[in-house]
C-alpha positions as CSV (number, residue, x, y, z in Angstrom):
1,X,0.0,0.0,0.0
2,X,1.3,3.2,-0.4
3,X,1.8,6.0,2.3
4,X,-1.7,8.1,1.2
5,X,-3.8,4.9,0.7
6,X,-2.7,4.3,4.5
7,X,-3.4,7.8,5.7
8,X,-7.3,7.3,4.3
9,X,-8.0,3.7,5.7
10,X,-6.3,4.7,9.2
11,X,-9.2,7.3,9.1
12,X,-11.6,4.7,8.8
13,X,-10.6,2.1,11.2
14,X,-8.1,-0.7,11.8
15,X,-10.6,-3.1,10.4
16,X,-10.5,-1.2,6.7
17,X,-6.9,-0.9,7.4
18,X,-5.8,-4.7,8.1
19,X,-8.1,-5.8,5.4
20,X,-6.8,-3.6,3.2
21,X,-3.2,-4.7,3.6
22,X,-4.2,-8.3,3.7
23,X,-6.1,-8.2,0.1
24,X,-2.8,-6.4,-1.4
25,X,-0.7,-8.9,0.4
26,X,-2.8,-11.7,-1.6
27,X,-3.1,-9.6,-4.8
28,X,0.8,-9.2,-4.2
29,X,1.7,-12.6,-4.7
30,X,-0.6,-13.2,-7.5
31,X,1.0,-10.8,-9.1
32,X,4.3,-12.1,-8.8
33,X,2.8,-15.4,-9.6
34,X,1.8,-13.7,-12.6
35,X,5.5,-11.8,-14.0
36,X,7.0,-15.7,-13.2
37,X,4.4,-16.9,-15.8
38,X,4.6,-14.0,-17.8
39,X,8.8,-14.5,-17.6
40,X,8.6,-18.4,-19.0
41,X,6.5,-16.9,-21.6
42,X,8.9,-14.5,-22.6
43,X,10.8,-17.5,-23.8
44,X,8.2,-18.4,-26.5
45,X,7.2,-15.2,-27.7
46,X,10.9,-14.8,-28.4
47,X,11.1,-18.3,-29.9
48,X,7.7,-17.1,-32.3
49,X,9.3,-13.9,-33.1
50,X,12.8,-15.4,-34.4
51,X,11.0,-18.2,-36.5
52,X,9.2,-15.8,-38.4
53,X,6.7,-17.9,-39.3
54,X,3.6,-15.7,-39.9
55,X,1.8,-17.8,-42.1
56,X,1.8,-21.3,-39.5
57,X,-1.0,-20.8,-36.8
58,X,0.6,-21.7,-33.0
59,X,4.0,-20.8,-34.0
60,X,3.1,-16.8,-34.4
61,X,3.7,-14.2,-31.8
62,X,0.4,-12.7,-31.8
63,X,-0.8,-16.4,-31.3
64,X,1.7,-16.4,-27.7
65,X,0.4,-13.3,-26.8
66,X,-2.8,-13.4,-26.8
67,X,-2.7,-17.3,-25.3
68,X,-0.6,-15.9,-22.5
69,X,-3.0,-12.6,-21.8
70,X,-5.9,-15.0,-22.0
71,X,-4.5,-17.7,-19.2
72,X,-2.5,-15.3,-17.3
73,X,-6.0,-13.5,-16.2
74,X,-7.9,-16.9,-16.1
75,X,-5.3,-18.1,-13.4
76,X,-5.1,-14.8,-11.6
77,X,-8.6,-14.0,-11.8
78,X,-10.1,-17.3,-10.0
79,X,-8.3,-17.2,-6.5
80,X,-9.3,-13.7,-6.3
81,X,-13.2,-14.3,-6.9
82,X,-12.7,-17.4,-5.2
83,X,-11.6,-15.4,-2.1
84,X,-14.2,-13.1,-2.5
85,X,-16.6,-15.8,-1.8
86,X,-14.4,-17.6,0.4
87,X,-13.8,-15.0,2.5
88,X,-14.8,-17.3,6.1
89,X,-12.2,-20.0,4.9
90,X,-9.6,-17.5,4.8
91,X,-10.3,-15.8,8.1
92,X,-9.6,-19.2,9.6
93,X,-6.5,-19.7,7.1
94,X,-5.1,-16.1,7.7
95,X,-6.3,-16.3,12.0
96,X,-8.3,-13.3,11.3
97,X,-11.6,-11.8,12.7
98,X,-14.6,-12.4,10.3
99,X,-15.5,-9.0,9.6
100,X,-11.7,-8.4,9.0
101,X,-12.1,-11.4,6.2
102,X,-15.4,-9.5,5.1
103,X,-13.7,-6.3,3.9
104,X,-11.0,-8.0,2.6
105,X,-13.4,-10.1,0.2
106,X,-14.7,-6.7,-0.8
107,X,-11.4,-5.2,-1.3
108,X,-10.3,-7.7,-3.6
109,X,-13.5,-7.5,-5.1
110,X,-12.2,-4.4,-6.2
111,X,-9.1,-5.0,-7.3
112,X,-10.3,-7.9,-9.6
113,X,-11.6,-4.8,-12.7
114,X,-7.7,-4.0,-12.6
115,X,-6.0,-7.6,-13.6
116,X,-6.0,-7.6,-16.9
117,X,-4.7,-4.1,-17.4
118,X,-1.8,-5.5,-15.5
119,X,-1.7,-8.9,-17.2
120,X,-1.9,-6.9,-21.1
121,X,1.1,-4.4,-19.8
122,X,3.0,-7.2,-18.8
123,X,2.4,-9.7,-21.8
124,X,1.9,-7.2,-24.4
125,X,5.8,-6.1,-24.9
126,X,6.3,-7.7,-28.2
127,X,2.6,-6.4,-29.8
């Protein structure tokens, strides 16, 4: 979180603030679940760009870039929802109150709208 995101949610409780910093915590290490991905993909998008094989489907980069936009939200997408409706299974995986879990379900229920900007910045360096 950064400094004025912390300055807002202290205003509104420790509640709002512990969620908050548990749902980037979790959104955190999707994320960097998601540049690993992105990083072994890296490997055939380089491979599809030095063939130069436009005309065979599979082998093209467009073909690995898209593939890789569409799986790497799939995959980072789910545990977020699934937390979302989860959110009493974590409390008793992350030892935390239920109405902390609560708002942290509805913070990463906000977050979700942002993953695939994140996922097309990150695999759409060789458009």
């Amino acid at each position: 979180m950064t400094f004025t995101d912390s300055i807002f949610l202290g205003h509104l409780g420790t509640s709002q603030m512990a969620a908050a910093a548990l749902g980037n915590t979790y959104s955190a290490f999707l994320q960097i679940f998601m540049f690993g991905m992105a990083t072994a993909l890296d490997t055939l998008g380089a491979q599809a760009f030095g063939a130069q094989k436009k005309g065979l489907p599979g082998t093209s980069l467009a073909t690995w870039t898209t593939t890789s936009f569409i799986v790497m939200t799939i995959l980072c997408i789910l545990p977020m929802v699934g937390l979302s409706y989860a959110h009493t299974v974590a409390s008793k995986l992350l030892s935390q109150t239920a109405q902390v879990s609560e708002l942290m379900a509805v913070f990463c229920s906000g977050l979700i709208p942002g993953v695939p900007f994140v996922v097309s910045h990150r695999s759409g360096r060789f458009v």
